[in-house]
Biopython code that builds the backbone (N, CA, C, O; Angstrom):
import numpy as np
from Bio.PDB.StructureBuilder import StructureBuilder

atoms = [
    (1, "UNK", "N", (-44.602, 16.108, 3.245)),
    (1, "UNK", "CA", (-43.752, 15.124, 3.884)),
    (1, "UNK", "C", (-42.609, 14.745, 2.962)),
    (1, "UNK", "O", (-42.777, 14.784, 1.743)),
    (2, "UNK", "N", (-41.464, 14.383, 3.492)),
    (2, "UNK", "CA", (-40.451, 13.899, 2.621)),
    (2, "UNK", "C", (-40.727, 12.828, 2.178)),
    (2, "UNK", "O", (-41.760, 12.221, 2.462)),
    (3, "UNK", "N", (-39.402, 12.223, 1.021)),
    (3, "UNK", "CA", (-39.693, 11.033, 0.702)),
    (3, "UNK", "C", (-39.035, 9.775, 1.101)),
    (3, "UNK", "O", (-38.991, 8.679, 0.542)),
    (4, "UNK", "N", (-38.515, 10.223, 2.253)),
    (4, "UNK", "CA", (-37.954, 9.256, 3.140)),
    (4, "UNK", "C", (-39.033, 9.048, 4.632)),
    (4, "UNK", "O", (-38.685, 8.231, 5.484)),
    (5, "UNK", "N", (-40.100, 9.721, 4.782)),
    (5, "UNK", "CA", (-40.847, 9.729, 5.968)),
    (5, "UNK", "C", (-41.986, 8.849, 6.410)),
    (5, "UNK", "O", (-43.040, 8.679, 5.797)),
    (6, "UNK", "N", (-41.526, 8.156, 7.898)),
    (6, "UNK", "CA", (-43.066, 7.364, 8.092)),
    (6, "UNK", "C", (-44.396, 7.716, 8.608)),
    (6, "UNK", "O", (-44.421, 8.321, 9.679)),
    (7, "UNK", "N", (-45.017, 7.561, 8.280)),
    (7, "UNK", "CA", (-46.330, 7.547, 8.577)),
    (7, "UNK", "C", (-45.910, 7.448, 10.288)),
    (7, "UNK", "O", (-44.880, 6.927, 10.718)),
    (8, "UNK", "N", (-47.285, 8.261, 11.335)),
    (8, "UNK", "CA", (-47.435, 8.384, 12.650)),
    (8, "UNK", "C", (-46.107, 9.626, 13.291)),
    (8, "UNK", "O", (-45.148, 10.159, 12.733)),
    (9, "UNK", "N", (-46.537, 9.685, 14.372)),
    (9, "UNK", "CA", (-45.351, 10.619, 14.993)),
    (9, "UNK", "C", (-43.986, 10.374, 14.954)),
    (9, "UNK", "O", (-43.537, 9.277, 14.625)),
    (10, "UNK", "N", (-43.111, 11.573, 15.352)),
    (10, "UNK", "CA", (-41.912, 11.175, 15.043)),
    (10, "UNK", "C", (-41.183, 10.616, 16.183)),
    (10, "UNK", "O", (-40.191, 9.924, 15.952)),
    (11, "UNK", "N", (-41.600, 10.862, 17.527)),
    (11, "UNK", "CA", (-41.685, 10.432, 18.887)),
    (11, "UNK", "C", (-41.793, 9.046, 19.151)),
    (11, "UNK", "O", (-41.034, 8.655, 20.038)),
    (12, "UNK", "N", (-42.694, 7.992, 18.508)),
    (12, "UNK", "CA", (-42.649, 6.985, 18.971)),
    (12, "UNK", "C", (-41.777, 5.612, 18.115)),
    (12, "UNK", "O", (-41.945, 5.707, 16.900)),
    (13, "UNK", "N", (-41.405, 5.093, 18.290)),
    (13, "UNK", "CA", (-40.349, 3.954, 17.705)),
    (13, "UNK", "C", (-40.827, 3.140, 16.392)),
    (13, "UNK", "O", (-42.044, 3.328, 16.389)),
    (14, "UNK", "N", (-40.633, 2.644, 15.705)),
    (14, "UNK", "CA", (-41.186, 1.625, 14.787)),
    (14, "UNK", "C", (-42.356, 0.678, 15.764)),
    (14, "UNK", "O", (-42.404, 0.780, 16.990)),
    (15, "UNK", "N", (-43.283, -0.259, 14.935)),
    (15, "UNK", "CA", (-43.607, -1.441, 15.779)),
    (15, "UNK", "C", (-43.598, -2.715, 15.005)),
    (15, "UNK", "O", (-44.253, -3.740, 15.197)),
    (16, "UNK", "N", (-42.386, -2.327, 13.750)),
    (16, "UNK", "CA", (-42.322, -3.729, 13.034)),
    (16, "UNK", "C", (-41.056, -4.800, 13.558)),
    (16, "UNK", "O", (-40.887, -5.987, 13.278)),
    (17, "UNK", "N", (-40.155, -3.775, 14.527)),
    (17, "UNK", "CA", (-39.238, -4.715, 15.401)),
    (17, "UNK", "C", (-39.485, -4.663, 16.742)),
    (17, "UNK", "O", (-39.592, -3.533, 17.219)),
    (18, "UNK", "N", (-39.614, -5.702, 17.549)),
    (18, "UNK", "CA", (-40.031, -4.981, 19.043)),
    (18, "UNK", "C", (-38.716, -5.107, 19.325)),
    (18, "UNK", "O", (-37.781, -5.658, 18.744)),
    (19, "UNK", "N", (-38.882, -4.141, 20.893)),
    (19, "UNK", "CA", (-37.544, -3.652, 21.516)),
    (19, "UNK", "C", (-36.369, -5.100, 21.935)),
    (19, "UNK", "O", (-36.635, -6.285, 21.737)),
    (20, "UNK", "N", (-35.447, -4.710, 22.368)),
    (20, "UNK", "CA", (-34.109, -5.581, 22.878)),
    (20, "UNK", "C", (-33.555, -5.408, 24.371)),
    (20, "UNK", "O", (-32.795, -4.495, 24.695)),
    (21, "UNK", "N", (-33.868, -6.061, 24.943)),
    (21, "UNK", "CA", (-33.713, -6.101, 26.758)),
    (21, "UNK", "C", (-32.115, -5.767, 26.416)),
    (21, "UNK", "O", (-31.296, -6.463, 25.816)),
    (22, "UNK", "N", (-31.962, -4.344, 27.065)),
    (22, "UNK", "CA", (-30.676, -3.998, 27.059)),
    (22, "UNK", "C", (-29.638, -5.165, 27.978)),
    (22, "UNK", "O", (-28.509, -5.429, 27.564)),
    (23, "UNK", "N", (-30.094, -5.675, 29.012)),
    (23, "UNK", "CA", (-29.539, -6.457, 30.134)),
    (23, "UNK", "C", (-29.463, -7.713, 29.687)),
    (23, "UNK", "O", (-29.208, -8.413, 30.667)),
    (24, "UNK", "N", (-29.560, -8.454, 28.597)),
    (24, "UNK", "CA", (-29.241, -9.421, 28.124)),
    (24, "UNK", "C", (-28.270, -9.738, 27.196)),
    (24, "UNK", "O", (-28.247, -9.244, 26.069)),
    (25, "UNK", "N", (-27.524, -10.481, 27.582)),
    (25, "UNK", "CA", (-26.023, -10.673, 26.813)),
    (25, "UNK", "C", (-26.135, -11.353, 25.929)),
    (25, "UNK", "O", (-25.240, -11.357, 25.084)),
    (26, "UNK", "N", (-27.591, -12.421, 25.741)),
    (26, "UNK", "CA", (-27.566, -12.913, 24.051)),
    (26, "UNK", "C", (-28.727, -12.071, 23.445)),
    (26, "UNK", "O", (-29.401, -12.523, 22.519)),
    (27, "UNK", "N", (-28.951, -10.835, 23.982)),
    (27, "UNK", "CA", (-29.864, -10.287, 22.958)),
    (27, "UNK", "C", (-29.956, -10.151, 21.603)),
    (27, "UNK", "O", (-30.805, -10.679, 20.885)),
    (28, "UNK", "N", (-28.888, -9.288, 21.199)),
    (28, "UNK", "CA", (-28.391, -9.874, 19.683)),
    (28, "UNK", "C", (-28.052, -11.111, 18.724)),
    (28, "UNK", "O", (-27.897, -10.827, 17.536)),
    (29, "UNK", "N", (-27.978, -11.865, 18.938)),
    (29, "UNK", "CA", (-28.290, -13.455, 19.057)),
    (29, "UNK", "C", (-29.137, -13.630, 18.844)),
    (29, "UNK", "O", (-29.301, -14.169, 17.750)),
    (30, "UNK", "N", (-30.440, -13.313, 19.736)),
    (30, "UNK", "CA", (-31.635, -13.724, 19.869)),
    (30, "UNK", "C", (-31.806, -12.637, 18.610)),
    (30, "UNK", "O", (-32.487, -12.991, 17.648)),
    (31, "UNK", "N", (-31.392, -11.753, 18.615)),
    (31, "UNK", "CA", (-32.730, -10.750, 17.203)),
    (31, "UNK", "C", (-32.152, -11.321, 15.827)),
    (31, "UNK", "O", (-32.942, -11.320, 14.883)),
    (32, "UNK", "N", (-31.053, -11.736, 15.639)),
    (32, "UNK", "CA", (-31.088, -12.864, 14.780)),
    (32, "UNK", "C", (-31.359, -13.910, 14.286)),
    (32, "UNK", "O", (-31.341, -14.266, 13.107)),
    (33, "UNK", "N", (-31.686, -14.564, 15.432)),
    (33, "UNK", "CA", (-32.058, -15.474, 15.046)),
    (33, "UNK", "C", (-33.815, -15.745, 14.617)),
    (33, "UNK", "O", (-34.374, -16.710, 14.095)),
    (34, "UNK", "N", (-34.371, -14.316, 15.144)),
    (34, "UNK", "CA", (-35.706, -14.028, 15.073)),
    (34, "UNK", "C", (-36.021, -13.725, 13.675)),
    (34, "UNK", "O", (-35.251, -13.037, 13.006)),
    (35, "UNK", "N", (-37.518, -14.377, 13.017)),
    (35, "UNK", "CA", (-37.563, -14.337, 11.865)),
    (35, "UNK", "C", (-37.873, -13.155, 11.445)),
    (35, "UNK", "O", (-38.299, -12.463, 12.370)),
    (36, "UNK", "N", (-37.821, -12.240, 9.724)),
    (36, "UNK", "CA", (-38.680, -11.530, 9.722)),
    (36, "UNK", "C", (-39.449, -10.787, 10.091)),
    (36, "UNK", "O", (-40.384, -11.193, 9.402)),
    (37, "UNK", "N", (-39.968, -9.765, 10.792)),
    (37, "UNK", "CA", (-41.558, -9.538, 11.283)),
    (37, "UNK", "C", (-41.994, -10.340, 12.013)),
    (37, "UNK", "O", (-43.185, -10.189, 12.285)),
    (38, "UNK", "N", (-41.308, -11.463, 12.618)),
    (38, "UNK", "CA", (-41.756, -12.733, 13.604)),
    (38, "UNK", "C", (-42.920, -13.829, 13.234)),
    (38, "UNK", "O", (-43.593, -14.588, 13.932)),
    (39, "UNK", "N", (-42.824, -13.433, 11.055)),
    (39, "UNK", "CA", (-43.276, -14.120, 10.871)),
    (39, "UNK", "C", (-43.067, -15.882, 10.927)),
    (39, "UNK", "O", (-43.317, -16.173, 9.758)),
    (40, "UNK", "N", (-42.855, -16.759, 11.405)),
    (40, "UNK", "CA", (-42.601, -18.152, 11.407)),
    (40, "UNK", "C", (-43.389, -19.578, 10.255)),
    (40, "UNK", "O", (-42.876, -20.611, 9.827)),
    (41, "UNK", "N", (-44.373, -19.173, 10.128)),
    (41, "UNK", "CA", (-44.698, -19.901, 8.561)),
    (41, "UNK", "C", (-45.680, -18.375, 7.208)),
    (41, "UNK", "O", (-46.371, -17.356, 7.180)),
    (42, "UNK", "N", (-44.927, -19.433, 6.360)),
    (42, "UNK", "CA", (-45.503, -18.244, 4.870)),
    (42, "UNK", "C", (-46.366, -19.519, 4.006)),
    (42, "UNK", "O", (-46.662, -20.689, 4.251)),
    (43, "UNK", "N", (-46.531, -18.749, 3.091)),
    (43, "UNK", "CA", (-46.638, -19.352, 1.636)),
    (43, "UNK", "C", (-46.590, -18.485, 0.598)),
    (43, "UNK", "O", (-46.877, -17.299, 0.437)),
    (44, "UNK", "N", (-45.935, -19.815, -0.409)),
    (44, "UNK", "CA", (-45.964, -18.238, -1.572)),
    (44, "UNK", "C", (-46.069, -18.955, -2.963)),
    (44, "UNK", "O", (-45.718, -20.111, -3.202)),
    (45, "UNK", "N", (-46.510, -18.231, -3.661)),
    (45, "UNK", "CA", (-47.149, -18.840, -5.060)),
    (45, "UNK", "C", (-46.611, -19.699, -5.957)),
    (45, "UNK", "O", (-46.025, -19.149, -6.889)),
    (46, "UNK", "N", (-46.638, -21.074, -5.957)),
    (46, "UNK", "CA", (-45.498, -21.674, -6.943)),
    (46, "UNK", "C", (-45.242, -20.826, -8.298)),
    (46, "UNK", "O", (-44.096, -20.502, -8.612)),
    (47, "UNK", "N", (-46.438, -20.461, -9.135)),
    (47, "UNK", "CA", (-46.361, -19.306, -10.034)),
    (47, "UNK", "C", (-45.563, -18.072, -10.525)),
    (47, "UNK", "O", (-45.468, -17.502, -11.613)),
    (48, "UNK", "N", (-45.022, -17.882, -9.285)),
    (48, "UNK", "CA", (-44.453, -16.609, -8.470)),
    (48, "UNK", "C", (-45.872, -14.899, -8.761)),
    (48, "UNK", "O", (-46.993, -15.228, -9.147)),
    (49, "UNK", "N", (-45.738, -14.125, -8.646)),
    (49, "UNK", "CA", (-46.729, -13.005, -8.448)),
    (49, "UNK", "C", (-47.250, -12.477, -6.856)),
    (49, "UNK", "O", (-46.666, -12.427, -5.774)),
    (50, "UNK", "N", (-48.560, -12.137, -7.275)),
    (50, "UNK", "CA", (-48.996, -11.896, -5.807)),
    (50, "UNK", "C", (-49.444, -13.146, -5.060)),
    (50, "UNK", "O", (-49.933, -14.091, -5.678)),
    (51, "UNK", "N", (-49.300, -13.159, -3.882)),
    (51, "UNK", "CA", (-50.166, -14.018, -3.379)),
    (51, "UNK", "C", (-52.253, -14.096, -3.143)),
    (51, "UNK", "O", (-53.056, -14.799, -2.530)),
    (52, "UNK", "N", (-52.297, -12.675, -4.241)),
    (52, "UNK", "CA", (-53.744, -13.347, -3.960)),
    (52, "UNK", "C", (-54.478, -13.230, -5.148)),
    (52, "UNK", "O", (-55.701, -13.192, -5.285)),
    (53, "UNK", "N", (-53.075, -13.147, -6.481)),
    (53, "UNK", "CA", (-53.554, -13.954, -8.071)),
    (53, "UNK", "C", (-54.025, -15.651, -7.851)),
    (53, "UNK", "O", (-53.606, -16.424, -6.989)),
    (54, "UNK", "N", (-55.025, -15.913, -8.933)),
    (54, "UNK", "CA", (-55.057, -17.137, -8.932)),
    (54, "UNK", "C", (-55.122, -18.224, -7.709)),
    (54, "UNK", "O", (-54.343, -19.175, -7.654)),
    (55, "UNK", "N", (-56.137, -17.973, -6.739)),
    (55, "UNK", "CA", (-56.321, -18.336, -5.513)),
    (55, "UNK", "C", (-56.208, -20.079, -5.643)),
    (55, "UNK", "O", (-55.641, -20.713, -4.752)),
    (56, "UNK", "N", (-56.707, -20.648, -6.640)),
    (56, "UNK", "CA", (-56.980, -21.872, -7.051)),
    (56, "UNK", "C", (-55.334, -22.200, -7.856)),
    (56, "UNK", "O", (-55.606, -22.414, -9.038)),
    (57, "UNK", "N", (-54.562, -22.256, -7.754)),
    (57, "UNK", "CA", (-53.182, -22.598, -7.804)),
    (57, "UNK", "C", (-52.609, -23.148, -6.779)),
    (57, "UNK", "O", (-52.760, -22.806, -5.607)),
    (58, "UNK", "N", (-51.816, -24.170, -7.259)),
    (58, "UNK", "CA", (-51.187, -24.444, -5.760)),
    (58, "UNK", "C", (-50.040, -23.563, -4.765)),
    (58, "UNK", "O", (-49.980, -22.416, -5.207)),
    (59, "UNK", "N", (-49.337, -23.702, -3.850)),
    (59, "UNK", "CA", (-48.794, -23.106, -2.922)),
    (59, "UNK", "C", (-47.810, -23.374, -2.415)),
    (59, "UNK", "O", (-48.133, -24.438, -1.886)),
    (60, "UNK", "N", (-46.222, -23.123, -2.008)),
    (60, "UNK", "CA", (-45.222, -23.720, -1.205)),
    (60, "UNK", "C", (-45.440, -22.848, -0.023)),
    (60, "UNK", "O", (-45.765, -21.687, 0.225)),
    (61, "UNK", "N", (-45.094, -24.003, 0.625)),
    (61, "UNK", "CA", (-45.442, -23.707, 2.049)),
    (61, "UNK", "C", (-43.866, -23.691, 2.719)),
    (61, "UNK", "O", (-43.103, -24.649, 2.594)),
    (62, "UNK", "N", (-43.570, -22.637, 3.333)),
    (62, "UNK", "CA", (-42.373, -22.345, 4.163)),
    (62, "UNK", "C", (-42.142, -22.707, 5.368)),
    (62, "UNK", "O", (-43.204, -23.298, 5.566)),
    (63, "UNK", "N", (-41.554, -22.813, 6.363)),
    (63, "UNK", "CA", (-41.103, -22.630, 7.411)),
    (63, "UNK", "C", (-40.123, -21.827, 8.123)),
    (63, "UNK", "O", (-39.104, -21.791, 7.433)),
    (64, "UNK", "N", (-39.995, -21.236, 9.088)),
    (64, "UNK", "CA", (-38.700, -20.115, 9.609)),
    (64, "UNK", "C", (-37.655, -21.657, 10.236)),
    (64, "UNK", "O", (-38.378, -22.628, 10.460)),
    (65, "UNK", "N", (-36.508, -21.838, 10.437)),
    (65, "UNK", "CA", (-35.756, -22.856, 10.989)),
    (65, "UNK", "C", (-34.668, -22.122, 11.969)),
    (65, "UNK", "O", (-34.089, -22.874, 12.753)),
    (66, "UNK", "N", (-34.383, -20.946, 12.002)),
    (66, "UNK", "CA", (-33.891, -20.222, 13.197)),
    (66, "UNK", "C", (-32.654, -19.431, 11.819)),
    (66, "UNK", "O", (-32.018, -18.412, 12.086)),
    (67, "UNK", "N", (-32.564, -19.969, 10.772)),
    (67, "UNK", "CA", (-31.535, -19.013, 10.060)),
    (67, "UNK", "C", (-32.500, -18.863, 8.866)),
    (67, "UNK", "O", (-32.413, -17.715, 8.431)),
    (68, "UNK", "N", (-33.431, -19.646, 8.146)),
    (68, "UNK", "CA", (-34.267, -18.944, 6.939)),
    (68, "UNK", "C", (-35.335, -19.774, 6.743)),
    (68, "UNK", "O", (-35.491, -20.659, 7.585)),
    (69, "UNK", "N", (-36.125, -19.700, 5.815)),
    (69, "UNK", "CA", (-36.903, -20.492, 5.603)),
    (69, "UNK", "C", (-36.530, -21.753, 4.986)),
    (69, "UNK", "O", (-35.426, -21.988, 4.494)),
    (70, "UNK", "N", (-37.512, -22.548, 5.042)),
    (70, "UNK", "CA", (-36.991, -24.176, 4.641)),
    (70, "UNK", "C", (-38.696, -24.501, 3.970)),
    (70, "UNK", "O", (-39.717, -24.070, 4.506)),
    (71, "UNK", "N", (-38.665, -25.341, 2.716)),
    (71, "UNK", "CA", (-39.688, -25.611, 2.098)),
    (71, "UNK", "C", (-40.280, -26.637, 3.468)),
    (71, "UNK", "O", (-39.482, -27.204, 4.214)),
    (72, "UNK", "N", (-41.753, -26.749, 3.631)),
    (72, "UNK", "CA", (-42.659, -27.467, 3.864)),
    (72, "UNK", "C", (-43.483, -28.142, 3.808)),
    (72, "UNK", "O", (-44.112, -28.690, 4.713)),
    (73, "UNK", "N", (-43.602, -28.199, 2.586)),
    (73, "UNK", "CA", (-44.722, -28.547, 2.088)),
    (73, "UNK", "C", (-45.292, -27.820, 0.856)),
    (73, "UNK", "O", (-44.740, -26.792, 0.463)),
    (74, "UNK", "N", (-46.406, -28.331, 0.215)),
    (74, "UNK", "CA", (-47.236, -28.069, -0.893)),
    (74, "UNK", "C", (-48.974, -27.854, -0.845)),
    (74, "UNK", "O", (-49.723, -28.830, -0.879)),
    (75, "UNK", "N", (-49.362, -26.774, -0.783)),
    (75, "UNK", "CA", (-51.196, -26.669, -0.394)),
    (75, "UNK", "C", (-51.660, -26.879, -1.421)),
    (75, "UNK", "O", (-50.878, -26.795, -2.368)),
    (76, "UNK", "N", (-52.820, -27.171, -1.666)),
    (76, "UNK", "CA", (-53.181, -27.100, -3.219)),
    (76, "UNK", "C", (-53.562, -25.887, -3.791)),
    (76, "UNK", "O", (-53.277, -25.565, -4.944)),
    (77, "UNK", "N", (-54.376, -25.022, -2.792)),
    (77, "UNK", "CA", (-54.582, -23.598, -3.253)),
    (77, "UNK", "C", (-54.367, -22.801, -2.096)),
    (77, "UNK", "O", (-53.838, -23.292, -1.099)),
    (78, "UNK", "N", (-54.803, -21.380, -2.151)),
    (78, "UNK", "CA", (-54.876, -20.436, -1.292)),
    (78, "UNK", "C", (-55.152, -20.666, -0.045)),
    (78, "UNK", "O", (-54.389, -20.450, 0.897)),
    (79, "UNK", "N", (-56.555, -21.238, 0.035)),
    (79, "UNK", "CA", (-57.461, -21.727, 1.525)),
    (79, "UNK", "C", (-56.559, -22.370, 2.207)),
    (79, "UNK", "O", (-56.018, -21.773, 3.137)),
    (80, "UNK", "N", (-56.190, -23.722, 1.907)),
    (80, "UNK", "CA", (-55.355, -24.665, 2.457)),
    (80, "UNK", "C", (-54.098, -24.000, 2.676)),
    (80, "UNK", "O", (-53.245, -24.718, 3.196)),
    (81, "UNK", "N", (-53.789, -22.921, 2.440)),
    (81, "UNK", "CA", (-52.093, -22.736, 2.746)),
    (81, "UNK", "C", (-52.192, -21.727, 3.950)),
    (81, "UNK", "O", (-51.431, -21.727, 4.917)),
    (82, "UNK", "N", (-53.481, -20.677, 3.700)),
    (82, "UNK", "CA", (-53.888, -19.621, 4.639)),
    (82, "UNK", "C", (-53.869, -20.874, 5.984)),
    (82, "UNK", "O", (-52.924, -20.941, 6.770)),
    (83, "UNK", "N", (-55.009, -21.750, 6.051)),
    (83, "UNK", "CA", (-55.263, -22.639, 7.027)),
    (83, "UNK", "C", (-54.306, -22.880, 7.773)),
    (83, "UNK", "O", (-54.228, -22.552, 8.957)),
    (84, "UNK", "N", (-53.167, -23.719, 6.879)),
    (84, "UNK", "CA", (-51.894, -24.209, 7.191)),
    (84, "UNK", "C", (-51.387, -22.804, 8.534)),
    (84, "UNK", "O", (-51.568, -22.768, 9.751)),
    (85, "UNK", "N", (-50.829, -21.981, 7.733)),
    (85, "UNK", "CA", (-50.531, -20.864, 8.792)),
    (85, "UNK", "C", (-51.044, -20.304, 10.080)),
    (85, "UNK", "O", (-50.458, -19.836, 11.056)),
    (86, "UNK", "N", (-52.653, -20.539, 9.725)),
    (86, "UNK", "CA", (-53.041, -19.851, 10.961)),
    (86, "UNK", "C", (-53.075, -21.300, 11.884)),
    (86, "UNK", "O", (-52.731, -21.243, 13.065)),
    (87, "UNK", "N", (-53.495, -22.562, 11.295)),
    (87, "UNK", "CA", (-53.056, -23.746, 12.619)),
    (87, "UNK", "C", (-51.842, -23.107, 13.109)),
    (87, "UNK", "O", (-52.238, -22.892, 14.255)),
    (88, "UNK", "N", (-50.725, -22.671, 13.088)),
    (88, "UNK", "CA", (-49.425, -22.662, 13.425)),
    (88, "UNK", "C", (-49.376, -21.515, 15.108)),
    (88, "UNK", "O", (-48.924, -21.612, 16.249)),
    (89, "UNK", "N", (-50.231, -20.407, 14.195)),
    (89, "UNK", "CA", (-50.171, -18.840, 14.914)),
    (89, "UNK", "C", (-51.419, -19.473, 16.174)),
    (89, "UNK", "O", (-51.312, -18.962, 17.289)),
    (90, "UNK", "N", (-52.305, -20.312, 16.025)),
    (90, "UNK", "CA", (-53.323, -20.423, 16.482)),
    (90, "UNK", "C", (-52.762, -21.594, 17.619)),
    (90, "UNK", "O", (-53.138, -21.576, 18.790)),
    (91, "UNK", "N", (-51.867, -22.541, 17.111)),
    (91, "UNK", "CA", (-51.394, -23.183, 18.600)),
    (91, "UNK", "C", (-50.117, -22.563, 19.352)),
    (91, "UNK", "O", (-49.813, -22.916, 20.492)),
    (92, "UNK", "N", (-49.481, -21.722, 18.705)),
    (92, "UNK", "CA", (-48.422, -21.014, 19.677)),
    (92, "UNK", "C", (-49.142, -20.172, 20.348)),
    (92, "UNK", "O", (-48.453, -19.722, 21.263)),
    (93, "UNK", "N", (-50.357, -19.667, 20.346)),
    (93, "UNK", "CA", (-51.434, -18.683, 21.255)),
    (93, "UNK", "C", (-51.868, -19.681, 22.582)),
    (93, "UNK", "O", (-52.023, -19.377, 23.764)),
    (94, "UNK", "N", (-51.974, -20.752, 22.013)),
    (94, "UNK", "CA", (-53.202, -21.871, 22.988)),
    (94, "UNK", "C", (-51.765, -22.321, 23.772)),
    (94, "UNK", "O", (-51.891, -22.558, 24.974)),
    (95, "UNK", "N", (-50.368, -22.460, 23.168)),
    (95, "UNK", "CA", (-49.638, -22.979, 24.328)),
    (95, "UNK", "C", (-48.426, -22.336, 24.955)),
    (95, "UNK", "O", (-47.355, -22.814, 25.326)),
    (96, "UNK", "N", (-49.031, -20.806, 24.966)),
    (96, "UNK", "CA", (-48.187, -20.351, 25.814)),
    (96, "UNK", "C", (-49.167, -20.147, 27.432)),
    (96, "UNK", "O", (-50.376, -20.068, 27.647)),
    (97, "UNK", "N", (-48.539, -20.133, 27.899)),
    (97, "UNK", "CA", (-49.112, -19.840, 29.766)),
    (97, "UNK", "C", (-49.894, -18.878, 29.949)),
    (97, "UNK", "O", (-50.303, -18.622, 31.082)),
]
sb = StructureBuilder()
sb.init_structure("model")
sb.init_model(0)
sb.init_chain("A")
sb.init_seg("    ")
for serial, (resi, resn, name, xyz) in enumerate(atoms, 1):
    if name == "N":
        sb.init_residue(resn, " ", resi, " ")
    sb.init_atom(name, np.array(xyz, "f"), 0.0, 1.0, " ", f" {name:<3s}", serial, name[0])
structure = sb.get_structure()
């Protein structure tokens, strides 16, 4: 394989951006303003490193705000910041229709 090549067939599209409704005139707009990977909250090591050195360290906690992230807060360690995130992913599931 080269060293420019991804993993899976060459036939099917990425699935780290989903597609763009050609028929929409703020589509582009909208993929901007979309975070990341559609990630919407992080955390990341006050320390700086990996996030899963030193689990017992504390944590800044991020937010997406429609142009970047914005500090949120402070976890005390790992658990509490993981938590933090999945409350987030776990009520945008429960309140969509």
């Amino acid at each position: 394989m080269g060293k420019h090549s991804r993993p899976g067939p060459p036939n099917q599209p990425s699935r780290a951006i989903p597609r763009i409704d050609g028929n929409d005139p703020l589509a582009a707009y909208r993929r901007r303003r979309r975070p990341p990977l559609d990630i919407r909250r992080r955390h990341r090591p006050l320390h700086g490193g990996g996030g899963h050195i030193r689990p017992d360290e504390p944590r800044a906690l991020e937010e997406w705000n429609g142009f970047s992230y914005e500090p949120a807060g402070i976890a005390a360690n790992l658990a509490d910041a993981v938590r933090w995130v999945i409350e987030q992913t776990s009520g945008e599931e429960s309140a969509a229709p």
